[in-house]
GUBA-82481 format. One record per residue (C-alpha): x, y, z. Coordinates in steps of 0.001 Angstrom, whole numbers, plus 524288, in hexadecimal, padded with zeros to 5 digits. Example, Ala and Ser with C-alpha at 12.3 -4.5 7.8 and 13.67 -1.06 7.14 Angstrom:
+-------+-------+-------+
:    px :    py :    pz :
+-------+-------+-------+
: 8300C : 7EE6C : 81E78 :
: 83566 : 7FBDC : 81BE4 :
+-------+-------+-------+
//
This chain:
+-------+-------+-------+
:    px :    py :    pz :
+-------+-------+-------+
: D8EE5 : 1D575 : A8B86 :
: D9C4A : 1D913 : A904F :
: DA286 : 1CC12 : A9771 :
: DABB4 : 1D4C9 : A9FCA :
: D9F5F : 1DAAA : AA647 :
: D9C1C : 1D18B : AB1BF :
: D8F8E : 1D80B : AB1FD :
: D8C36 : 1D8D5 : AA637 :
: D90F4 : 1C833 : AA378 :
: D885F : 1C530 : AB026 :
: D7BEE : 1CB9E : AAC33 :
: D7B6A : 1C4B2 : A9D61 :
: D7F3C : 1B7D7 : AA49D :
: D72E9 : 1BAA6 : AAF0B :
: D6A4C : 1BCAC : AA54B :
: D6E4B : 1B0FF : A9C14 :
: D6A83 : 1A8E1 : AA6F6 :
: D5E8A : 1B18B : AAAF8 :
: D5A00 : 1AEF3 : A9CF3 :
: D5C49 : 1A035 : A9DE4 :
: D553D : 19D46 : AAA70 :
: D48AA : 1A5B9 : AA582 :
: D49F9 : 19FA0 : A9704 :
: D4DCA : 19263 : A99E3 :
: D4C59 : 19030 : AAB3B :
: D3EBB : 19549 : AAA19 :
: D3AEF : 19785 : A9E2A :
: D3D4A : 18799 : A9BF0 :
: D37E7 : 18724 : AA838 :
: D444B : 17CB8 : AAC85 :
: D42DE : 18257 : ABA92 :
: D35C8 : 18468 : ABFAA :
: D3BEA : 18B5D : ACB02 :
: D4542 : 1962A : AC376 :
: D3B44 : 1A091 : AC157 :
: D3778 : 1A3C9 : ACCCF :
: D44F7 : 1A5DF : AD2FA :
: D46CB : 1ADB7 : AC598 :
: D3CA3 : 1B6A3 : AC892 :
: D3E8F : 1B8BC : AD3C5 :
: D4BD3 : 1BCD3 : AD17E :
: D5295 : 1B283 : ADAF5 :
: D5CF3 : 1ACC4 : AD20A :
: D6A98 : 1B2DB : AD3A5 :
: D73A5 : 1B1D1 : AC862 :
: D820D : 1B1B3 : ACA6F :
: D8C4B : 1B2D0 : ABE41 :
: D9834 : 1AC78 : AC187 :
: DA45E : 1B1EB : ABA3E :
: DAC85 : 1A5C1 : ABF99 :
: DB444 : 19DD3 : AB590 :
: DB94F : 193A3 : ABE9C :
: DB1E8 : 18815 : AC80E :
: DB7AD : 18DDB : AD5AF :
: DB417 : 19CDD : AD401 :
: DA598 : 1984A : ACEF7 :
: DA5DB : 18F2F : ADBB2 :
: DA6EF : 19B61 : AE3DF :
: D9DA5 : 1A2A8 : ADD19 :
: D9402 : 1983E : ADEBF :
: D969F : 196D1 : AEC7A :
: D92FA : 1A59C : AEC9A :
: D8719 : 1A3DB : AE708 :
: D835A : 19807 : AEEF1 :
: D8610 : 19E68 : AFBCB :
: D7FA0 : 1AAD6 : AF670 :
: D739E : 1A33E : AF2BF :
: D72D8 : 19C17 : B001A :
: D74A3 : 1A79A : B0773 :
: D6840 : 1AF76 : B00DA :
: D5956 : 1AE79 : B0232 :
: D530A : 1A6CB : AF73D :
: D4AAC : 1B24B : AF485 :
: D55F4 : 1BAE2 : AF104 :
: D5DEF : 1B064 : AE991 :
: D5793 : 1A1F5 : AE825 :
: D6198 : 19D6F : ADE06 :
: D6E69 : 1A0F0 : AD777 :
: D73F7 : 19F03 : AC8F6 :
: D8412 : 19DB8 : AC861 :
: D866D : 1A02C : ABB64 :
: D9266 : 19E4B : AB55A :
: D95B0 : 1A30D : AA8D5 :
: DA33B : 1A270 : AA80B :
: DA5A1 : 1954D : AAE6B :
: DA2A5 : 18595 : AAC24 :
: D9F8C : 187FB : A9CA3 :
: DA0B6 : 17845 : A9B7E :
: D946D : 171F4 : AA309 :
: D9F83 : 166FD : AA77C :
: DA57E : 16FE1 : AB00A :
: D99C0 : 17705 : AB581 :
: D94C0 : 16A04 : AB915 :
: DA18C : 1657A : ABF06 :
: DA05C : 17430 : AC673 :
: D92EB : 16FB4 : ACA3C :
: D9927 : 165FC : AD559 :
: DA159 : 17120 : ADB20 :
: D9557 : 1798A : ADC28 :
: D8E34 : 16DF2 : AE332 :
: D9840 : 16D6A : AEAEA :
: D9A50 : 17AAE : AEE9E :
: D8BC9 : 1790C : AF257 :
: D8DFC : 16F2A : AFC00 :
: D99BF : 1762D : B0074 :
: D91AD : 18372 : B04D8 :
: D8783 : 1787F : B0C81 :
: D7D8B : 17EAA : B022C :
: D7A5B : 171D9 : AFC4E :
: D6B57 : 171C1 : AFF41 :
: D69B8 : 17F48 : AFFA2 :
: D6CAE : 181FB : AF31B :
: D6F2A : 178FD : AE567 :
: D756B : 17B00 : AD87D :
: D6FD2 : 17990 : ACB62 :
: D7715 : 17C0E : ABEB2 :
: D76E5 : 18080 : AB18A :
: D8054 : 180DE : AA597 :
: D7FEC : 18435 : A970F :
: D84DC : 175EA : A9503 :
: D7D3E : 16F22 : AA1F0 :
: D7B15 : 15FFA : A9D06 :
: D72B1 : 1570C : AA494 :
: D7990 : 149DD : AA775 :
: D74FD : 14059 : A9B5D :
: D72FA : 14AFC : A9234 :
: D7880 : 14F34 : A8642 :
: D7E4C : 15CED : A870E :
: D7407 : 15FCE : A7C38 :
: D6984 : 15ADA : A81A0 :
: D5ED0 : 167B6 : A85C0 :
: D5BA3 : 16231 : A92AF :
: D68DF : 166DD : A96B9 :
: D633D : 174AE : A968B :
: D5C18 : 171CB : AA270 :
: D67DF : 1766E : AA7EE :
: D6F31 : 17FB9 : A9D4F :
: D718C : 18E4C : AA126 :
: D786B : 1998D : A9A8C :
: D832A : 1973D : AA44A :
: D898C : 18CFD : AADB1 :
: D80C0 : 18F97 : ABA8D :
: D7EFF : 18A8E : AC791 :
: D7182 : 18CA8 : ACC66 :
: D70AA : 18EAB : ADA57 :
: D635F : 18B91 : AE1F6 :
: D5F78 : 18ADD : AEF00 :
: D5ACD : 17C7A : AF2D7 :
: D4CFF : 181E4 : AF9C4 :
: D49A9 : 188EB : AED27 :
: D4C5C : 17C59 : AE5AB :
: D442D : 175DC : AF091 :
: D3882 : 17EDC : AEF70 :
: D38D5 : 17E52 : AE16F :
: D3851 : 1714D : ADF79 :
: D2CA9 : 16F1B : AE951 :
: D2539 : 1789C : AE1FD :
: D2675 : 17218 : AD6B4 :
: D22DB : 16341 : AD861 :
: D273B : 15F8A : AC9DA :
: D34A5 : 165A0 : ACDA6 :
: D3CCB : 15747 : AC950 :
: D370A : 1577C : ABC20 :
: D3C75 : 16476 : AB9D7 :
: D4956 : 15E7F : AB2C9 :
: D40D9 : 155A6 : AAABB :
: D367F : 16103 : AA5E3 :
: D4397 : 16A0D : AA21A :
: D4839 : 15F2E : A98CA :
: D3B5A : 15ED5 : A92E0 :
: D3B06 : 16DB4 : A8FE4 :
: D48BD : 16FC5 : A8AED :
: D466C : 16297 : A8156 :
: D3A83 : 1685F : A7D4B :
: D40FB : 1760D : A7C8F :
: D4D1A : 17051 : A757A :
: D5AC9 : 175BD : A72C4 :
: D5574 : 17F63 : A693E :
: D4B6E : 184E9 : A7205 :
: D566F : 1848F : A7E52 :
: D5E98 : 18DF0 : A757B :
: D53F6 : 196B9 : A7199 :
: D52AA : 19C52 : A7FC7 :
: D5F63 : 1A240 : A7E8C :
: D65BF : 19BDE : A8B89 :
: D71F7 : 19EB6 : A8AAD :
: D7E81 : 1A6A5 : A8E16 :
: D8014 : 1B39A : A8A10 :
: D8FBA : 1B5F4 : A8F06 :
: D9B94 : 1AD55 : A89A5 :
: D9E1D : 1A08F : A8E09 :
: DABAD : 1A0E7 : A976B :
: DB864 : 19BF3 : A8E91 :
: DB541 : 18C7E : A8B6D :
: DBCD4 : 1857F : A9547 :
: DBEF0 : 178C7 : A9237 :
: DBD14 : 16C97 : A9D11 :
: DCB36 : 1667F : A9E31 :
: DCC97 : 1598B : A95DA :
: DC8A5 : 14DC7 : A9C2F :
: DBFAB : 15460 : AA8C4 :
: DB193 : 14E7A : AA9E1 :
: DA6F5 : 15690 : AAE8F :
: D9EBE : 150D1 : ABB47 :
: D9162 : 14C98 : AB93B :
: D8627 : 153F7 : AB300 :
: D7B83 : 1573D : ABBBF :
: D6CCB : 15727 : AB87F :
+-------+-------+-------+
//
């Protein structure tokens, strides 16, 4: 693949995640709701070439108002992706308040909600190697964008919808780290320059 070709570097990163929601997302079943939205062709996936916090902040702005401003049957969710940005999960969850924020700032809080994703996402009382963590592991740092009624209808057509968490715990321990590798989840493009967090800074909390 040749990096300088934006097409070209969007496409393998599309499909890297492509392959991880049907391999792992619904293959693992972790999200009962995924496939269908899949099928149908309703998830929009947006490559971000941003390296810095405040040009990703306007691109996700874009893609919030973009969302909003669509019918669900056209578009029901969006992935940000991120390749080139927030390789240390620290940051990205540190970034994870300005994105709330932003959020709140566009009065979309309860019309939409963020979920997200990292290579290196860790649960709050975990060990970094602990497979649970994969729950929430993606090729790239993304920010999962979904509409608040979809999440609503979803859930009310499942009724065991709050042991979801609990049942994907079960299936990646059973699956273990060797099995998690064997799907072949992972990036395909370089990881940005290693960047490293300035001495001393502490990342917020860690979100389940």
């Amino acid at each position: 693949m040749d990096e300088t070709d934006p097409q070209a570097f969007a496409l393998t990163v599309v499909s890297d995640m492509q392959r991880w929601l049907e391999r792992a997302v619904i293959g693992l079943q972790l999200c009962p709701f995924a496939k269908a939205v899949h099928v149908r062709g309703q998830i929009h996936y947006v490559v971000s070439r941003a390296t810095d916090q405040d040009r990703l902040l306007v691109e996700l702005e874009h893609a919030m108002l973009e969302l909003a401003g669509m019918e669900p049957d056209l578009r029901d969710t969006t992935l940000l992706i991120m390749p080139d940005a927030l390789e240390s999960f620290l940051d990205f969850n540190d970034f994870l308040d300005r994105a709330d924020a932003l959020l709140d700032g566009l009065d979309l809080d309860g019309v939409l909600q963020i979920a997200s994703f990292h290579p290196q996402f860790q649960f709050a009382g975990t060990e970094a190697d602990d497979i649970g963590n994969a729950t929430n592991r993606a090729p790239y740092p993304t920010l999962h964008l979904l509409r608040e009624a979809s999440v609503e209808r979803a859930v009310a057509a499942f009724p065991q919808a709050e042991s979801i968490f609990e049942a994907n715990i079960e299936t990646l321990q059973r699956l273990g780290q060797a099995g998690w590798d064997a799907l072949g989840v992972r990036r395909s493009v370089p990881p940005p320059p290693n960047r490293e967090r300035p001495a001393g800074r502490r990342g917020g909390k860690i979100r389940r």
